[in-house]
C-alpha positions, 0 to 999 in steps of 0.5 A: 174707938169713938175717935175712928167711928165720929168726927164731930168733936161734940159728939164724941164728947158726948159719947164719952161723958155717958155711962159705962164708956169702956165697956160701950168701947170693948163692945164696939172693938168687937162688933168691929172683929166680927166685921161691922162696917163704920156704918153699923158701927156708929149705930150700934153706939147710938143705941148703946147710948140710948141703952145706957140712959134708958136702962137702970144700972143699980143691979148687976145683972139685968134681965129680959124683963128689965130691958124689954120695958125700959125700951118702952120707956123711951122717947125720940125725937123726929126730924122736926124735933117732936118727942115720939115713941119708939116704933116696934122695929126700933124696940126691937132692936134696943131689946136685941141690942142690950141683950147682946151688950149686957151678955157681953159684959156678962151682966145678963140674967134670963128672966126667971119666969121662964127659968127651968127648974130641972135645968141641972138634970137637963144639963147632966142628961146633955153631956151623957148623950153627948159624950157616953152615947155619941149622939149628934149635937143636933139630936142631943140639942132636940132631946134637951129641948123636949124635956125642957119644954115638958117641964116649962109646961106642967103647972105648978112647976115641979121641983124634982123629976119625981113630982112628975106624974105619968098624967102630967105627961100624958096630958102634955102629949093630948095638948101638943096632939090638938095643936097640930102635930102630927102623929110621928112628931108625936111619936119622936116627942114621947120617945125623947122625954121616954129617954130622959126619964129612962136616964133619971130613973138610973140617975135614981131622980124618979121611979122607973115604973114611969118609963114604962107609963110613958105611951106614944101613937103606934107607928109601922116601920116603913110606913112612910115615904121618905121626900125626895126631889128629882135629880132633874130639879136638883140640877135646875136648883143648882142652876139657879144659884149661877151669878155674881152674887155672893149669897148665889156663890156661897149657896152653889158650893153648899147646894153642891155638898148636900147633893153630890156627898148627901151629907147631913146640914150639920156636917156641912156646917161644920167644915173646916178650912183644914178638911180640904186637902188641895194637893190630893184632891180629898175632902173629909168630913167628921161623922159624928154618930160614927165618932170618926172622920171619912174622906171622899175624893174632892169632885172637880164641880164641887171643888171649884164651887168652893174655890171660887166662893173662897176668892170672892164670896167669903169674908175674911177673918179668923174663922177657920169654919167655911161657910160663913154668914155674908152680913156683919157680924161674922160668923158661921152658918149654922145647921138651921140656916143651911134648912132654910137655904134649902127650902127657901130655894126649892120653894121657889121653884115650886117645889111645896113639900111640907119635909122640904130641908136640907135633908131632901137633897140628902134623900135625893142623892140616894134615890140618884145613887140607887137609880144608878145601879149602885148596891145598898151597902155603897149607898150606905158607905156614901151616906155614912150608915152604920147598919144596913137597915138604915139604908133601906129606908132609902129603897122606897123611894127607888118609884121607877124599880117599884113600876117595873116589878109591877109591870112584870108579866108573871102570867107564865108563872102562875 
């Protein structure tokens, strides 16, 4: 491997005389199939070299700990041959970089400061809601994060959930309160660790008379507006991503899904190759909370996105996903980069909303939809709603309807 990457033969006898060789070049065999070019390549060597010397490699597993202060430890030379220290940019890349080859080689231990305790309940707790309620993974995700965040905060750190005390709670939810969340973010907090405490005390971890304990601001259904950009400035954001650039072709075709289709960032990010049936026209999509997949004829402007995005823009590779990052190393997007490719877009143009996401242009579609004279069931069959009141939270954002009742004349009436 070292003989593609280097020509010097001096070099790559140096390579090869450093510490761990094979496991350096297993390592680099795979950035290589996950699309790193040469000169990512021979960087990622030199820093496996630098990682090598500077790391102690007595104990089998290394931690972040370990890492993250042998990347302090090191000494560079300059062009003139001085001896520096690394700069900041340069420890963080040792740091990322170790802690990619060192999991890798599964040789990498989380620090035990931040090691959660009740990280086998957690666990227990995910895979109920994933596979017995049929949560999304995001949700599920959130709510595990949230109990464990409550937990990596209580001091001394309990052992059991039954150490936990309805104070400790109340006290954790006082604090997030003072560092600015808001009430209904407040309000999501308590009921996700309401949730795990609920599933502990029929688990028989704790005492059930804490769930009830458990209490959260007062929030009023329908007391706020959902965010939803006009349809004027979806079409310009769309506009915005016409041009030759890869990032532009890539963004076009999701920008397109989350607004013609009003799917989820998540399932978006979970389509797949096989989801696109070329020869009837059909796009599917898998709903998780519904535990089912649904078909939607493939729209003309959205199936040319994609085609043309597939040609040019996307790499190639084994992933069977479709959107994929465009630099090295090769892999999916993920639900949190379509949100941020969302919101970096709206904001600039000038849209400034604090809730600007990928969801918007969910909320977008439906207010569309509902201009347009569609019925709340349909808009709910499009946005995969279970119940129609899920649906309705969508009709508050329908300002033109709301002025006209409001403009009506009801003098003859009266």
């Amino acid at each position: 491997m070292f003989k593609i990457i280097f020509t010097h033969p001096a070099v790559i006898a140096r390579h090869r005389a450093a510490r761990l060789f094979r496991e350096r070049e297993r390592f680099l065999e795979d950035c290589v199939a996950r699309g790193h070019n040469l000169k990512a390549q021979r960087k990622i060597a030199w820093l496996l070299l630098v990682i090598v010397k500077a790391v102690p490699l007595n104990d089998k597993m290394i931690n972040l700990v370990t890492i993250e202060r042998s990347a302090r430890r090191v000494i560079v030379r300059s062009k003139r041959g001085k001896p520096r220290r690394c700069s900041c940019s340069s420890q963080s890349l040792f740091v990322s970089t170790a802690k990619r080859f060192f999991h890798f080689l599964g040789r990498f231990a989380p620090s035990q400061m931040t090691r959660c305790l009740l990280e086998p309940q957690i666990a227990r707790y995910q895979r109920f809601m994933l596979h017995e309620r049929g949560l999304s993974p995001v949700t599920v995700e959130a709510r595990c994060q949230h109990a464990r965040n409550l937990v990596l905060a209580l001091q001394p750190p309990p052992r059991s959930m039954n150490a936990i005390t309805a104070g400790q709670i109340d006290k954790y939810l006082i604090g997030q309160s003072r560092n600015g969340w808001s009430r209904r973010s407040l309000a999501i907090l308590a009921s996700s660790i309401r949730c795990f405490f609920r599933f502990g005390a029929a688990q028989h971890w704790c005492d059930e008379n804490i769930v009830a304990a458990i209490d959260s601001p007062r929030m009023y259904m329908h007391e706020t507006i959902p965010f939803a950009p006009g349809w004027d400035t979806v079409q310009q954001l769309i506009k915005n991503t016409a041009g030759d650039d890869p990032v532009h072709i890539r963004d076009s075709a999701v920008l397109l899904l989350l607004a013609v289709y009003g799917w989820r960032r998540g399932e978006v990010a979970a389509l797949r190759l096989d989801d696109i049936d070329w020869s009837a026209m059909r796009i599917q999509v898998y709903r998780s909370k519904q535990r089912r997949v649904q078909q939607f004829p493939l729209v003309r402007p959205v199936g040319d996105a994609i085609i043309r995005y597939l040609r040019e823009a996307r790499p190639r590779c084994s992933q069977r996903e479709i959107f994929l990052a465009i630099k090295p190393p090769v892999r999916p997007l993920s639900a949190s980069s379509i949100t941020a490719i969302v919101r970096w877009r709206l904001r600039a143009l000038g849209v400034n909303s604090p809730r600007v996401g990928a969801h918007a242009l969910r909320h977008a579609c439906a207010r569309h939809l509902l201009t347009r004279g569609f019925s709340i069931k349909a808009i709910g069959d499009q946005l995969g709603h279970r119940r129609a009141s899920s649906t309705l939270h969508y009709a508050k954002i329908d300002l033109d309807g709301l002025r006209q009742v409001a403009e009506l004349n009801l003098g003859s009436l009266l």
